[in-house]
N, C-alpha and C positions, 0 to 999 in steps of 0.2 A: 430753655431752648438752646443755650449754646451748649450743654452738656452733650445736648442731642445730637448736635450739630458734631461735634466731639467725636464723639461714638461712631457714627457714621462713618465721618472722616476715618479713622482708625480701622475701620473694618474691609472699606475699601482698600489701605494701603495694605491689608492682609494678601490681598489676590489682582492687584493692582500693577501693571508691572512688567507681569509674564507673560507669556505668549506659546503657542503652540503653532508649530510649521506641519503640516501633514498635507501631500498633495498642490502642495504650493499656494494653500489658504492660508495666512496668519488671522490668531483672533487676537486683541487686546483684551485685557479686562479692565475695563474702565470704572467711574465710580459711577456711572448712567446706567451701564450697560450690565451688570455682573447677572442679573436674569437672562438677560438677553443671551450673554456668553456660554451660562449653562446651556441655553437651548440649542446654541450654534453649535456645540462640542456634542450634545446628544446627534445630532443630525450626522455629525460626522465620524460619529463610533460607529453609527448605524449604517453611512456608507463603505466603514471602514471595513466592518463584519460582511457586508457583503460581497468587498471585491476579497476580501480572507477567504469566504465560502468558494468562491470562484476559484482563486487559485490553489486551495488543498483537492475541489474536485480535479483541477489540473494535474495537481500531484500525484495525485492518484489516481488519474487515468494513466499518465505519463509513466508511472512505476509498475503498472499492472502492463504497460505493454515493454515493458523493458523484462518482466518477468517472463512474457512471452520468448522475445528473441532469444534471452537465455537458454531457455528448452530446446528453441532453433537450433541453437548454438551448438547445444549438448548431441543432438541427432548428425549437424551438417560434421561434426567430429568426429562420430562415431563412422558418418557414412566413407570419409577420408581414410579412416584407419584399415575400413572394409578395402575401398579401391587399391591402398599400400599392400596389404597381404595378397591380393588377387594378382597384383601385379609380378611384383616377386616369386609367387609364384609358376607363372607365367615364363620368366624369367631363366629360372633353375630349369625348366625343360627344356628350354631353346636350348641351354648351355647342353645340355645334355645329349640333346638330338645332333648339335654341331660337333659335339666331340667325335661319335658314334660315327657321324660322316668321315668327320676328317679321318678314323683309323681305320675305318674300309678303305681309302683313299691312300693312305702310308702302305697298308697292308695290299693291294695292290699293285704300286708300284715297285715294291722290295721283291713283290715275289711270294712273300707269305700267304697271299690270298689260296696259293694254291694246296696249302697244306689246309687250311680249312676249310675249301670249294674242293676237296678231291673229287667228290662222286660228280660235280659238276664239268669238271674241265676232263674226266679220267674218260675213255673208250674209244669207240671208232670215229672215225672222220662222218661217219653216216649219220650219228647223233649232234655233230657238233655246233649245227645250226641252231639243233632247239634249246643247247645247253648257253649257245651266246644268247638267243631269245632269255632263256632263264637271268642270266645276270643282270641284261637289261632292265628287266624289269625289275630287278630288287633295287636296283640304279635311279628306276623311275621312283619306286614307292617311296626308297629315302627320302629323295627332293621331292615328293608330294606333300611326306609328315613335316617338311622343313617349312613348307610355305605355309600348311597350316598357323602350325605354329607359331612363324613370324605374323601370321595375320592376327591371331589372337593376342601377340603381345603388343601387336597396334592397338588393338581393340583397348588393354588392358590400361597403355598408355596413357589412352585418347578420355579413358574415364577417371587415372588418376587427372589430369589437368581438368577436367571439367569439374571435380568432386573438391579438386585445389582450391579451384578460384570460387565454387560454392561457397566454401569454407571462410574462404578472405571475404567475402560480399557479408556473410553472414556475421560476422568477426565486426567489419564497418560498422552494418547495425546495430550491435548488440552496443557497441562502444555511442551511437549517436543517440541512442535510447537514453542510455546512463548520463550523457551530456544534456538531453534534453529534461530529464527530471531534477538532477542538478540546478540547472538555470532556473526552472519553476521551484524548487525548494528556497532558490534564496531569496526570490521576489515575496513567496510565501511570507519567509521571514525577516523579510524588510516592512512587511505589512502588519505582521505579528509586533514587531516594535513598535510601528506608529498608533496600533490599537492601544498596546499600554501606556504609550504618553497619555494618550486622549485620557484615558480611564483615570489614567494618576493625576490628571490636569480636572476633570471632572471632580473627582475625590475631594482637592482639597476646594474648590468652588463650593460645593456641597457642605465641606467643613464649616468655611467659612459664613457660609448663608447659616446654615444652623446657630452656631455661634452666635452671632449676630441676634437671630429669634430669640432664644436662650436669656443673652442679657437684656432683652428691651423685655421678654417674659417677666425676668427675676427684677426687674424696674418694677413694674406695673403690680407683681405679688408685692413688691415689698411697699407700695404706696397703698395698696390693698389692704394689707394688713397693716401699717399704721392708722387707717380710715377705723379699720375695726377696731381696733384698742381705742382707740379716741373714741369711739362712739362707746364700747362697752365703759370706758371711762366715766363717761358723761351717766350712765346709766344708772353705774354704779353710784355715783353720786349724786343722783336723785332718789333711787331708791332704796340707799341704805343698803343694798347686798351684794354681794360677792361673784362673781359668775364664776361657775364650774364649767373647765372645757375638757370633756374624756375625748379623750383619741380615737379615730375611727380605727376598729383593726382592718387589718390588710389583711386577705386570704392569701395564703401557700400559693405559689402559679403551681399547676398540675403538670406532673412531669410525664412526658411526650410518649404516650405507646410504642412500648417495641414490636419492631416489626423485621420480623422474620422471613426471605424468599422461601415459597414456595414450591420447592424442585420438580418439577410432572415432567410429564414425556413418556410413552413407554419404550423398553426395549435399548438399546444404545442410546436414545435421544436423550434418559433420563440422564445417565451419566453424563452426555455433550453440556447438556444444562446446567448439570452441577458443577462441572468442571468451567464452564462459562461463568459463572456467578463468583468463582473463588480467584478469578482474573481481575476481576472490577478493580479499578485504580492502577492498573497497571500501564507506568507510558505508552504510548503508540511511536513504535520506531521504525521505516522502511525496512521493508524486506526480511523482518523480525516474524518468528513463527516460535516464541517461549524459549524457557520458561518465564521468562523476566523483562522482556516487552513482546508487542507484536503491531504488524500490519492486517487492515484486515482479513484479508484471505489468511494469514499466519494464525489468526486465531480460531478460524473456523477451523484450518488442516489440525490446531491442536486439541481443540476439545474434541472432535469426533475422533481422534486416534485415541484419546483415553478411552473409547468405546470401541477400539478394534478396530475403525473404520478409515482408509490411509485415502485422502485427499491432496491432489495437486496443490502447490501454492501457487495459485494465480485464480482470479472470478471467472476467467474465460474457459478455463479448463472444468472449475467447479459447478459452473452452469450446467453439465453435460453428465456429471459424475452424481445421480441419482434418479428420480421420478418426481416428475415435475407434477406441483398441484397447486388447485387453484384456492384462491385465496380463503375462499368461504370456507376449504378442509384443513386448513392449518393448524397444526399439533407444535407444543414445542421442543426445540432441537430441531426444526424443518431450517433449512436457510432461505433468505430471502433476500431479493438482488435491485439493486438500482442502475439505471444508464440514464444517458444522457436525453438518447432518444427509448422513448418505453415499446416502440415496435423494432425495434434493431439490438439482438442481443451481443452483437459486436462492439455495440456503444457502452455494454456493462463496466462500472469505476467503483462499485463496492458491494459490499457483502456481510450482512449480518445473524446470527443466530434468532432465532424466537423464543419469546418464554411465556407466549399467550399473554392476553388482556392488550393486545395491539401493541406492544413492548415488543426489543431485540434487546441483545449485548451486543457490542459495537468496538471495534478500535475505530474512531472516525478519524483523526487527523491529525499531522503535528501540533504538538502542544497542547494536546486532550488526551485524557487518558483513558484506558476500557471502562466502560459505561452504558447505561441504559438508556435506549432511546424510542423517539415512533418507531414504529415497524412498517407503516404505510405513509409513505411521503409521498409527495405528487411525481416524483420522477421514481417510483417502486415500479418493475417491470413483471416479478414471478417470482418463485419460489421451485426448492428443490430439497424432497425427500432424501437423504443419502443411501 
């Protein structure tokens, strides 16, 4: 009994001790409690996994609309570069029209005007009414082109400053995007850490409870098996014979069928597929589109270009970029989309390939890497042919 008692003691002070903070719970492991304690930590991997699940769909919502503003970005730049060249040019004609002015202007008052108005200002006193009419009006039309032009260089103006501050608004965005995926990646991976305490705090609980089975097992075998020599003992010595013990043999374990994917799809799909299976195991890294990690819309845009086919990286733009179909016709290489809400494709936060039998290929999250998964979740919204 006090061996027992021994034992015991000893196997408690294995896990005895330590403690896990996650959440502002501490567990003890005590020498009443160390069942209890496994179960406590199961509970809390299992809340822990789900506020992880929460915040990687954060992540990646948060990153897929950061992918968005980007695109903004690249247009409200492009549209700025537009209003600068319009403008400028704009610019060059006013200077142009004002110079023109000013040397009619020089070239009148010198005198010169008359060497190049001869046939205007030349003849009788009879005509000279209609020839001042004549000047005037080339007087008028100058300052008509002048005011055009000064009007469209307002105009010109008026649309660099408004195409500016598009630009700066959109510029904000793009930057409060990139901040807001930021601050959800570190919560992610402040959460990713406290899963692996649990798990490592679990591990060695588990160790420990084993261990413990094990030696009170190899107790009981070895009092077992003295029982039996004493008794074959005993046997032998009444009945004068020997006992033969053959060894039971042990079968070979059977080694595990290979299993080889499957590549189908017709047409570029096949190739999307193949080139999706030969990704597996490869980190999931934001904003990553290969060869050597990706996000998920990064791995959809790169299997389907191995088949020729060039996809936006971003879910929101991929949602639109082929022929939508319904679940029941799904081939694989088709992509298939998940949001938040399953009637609002604006809530779309991920995107994976299909490879038939209710299977996708996936980059799901940090800290996972490409991989097989359902293809129908409860928050699955549709699917899209490329």
């Amino acid at each position: 009994m006090a061996r027992r008692v021994s034992l015991r003691t000893r196997v408690v002070a294995a896990v005895s001790g330590a403690s896990i903070v996650a959440g502002g719970l501490v567990l003890l492991a005590t020498p009443s409690a160390s069942a209890q304690s496994i179960r406590q930590i199961k509970a809390q991997i299992a809340s822990t996994r789900a506020q992880l699940r929460k915040l990687n769909n954060q992540a990646e919502t948060a990153s897929e609309r950061y992918d968005a503003a980007r695109i903004a970005l690249g247009a409200a730049q492009l549209r700025a570069a537009a209003a600068s060249k319009r403008l400028a040019s704009t610019q060059a004609q006013v200077a142009r029209a004002q110079r023109a002015a000013a040397s009619f202007a020089v070239a009148a008052y010198t005198g010169d005007a008359n060497n190049s108005l001869t046939a205007v200002i030349a003849g009788s006193t009879r005509t000279l009414l209609a020839r001042d009419d004549t000047l005037e009006a080339i007087s008028t039309t100058q300052s008509a082109a002048l005011v055009r032009i000064a009007a469209a260089k307002r105009a010109e103006e008026q649309a660099q400053v408004d195409a500016t501050a598009a630009l700066a608004q959109q510029r904000r965005a793009t930057t409060a995007m990139a901040a807001q995926r930021t601050r959800v990646l570190a919560a992610a991976g402040k959460e990713q850490q406290i899963l692996k305490g649990l798990q490592t705090k679990e591990a060695e609980l588990i160790r420990a409870a084993k261990a413990r089975a094990a030696r009170i097992a190899a107790r009981r075998a070895a009092a077992a098996l003295a029982a039996k020599r004493a008794a074959a003992a005993a046997a032998a010595r009444a009945v004068q014979k020997q006992t033969v013990t053959q060894p039971v043999p042990v079968p070979a374990p059977a080694s595990p069928p290979h299993h080889s994917p499957q590549v189908s799809g017709s047409g570029g799909a096949a190739t999307a597929v193949a080139w999706a299976y030969r990704e597996i195991g490869k980190p999931y890294v934001w904003g990553a589109a290969g060869p050597n990690s990706f996000d998920c819309s990064g791995l959809a845009q790169y299997v389907w270009g191995k088949a020729g086919v060039y996809l936006q990286h971003y879910t929101g733009a991929q949602w639109h970029e082929g022929t939508h179909v319904d679940r029941s016709q799904l081939e694989p290489g088709d992509l298939v989309f998940f949001a938040y809400n399953t009637s609002d494709p604006s809530t779309i936060h991920h995107v994976g390939i299909y490879i038939g039998g209710g299977e996708m290929i996936d980059a799901p999250y940090t800290g996972v890497d490409v991989r097989k998964d359902p293809a129908f979740r409860s928050d699955y919204i549709g699917a899209v042919r490329p």
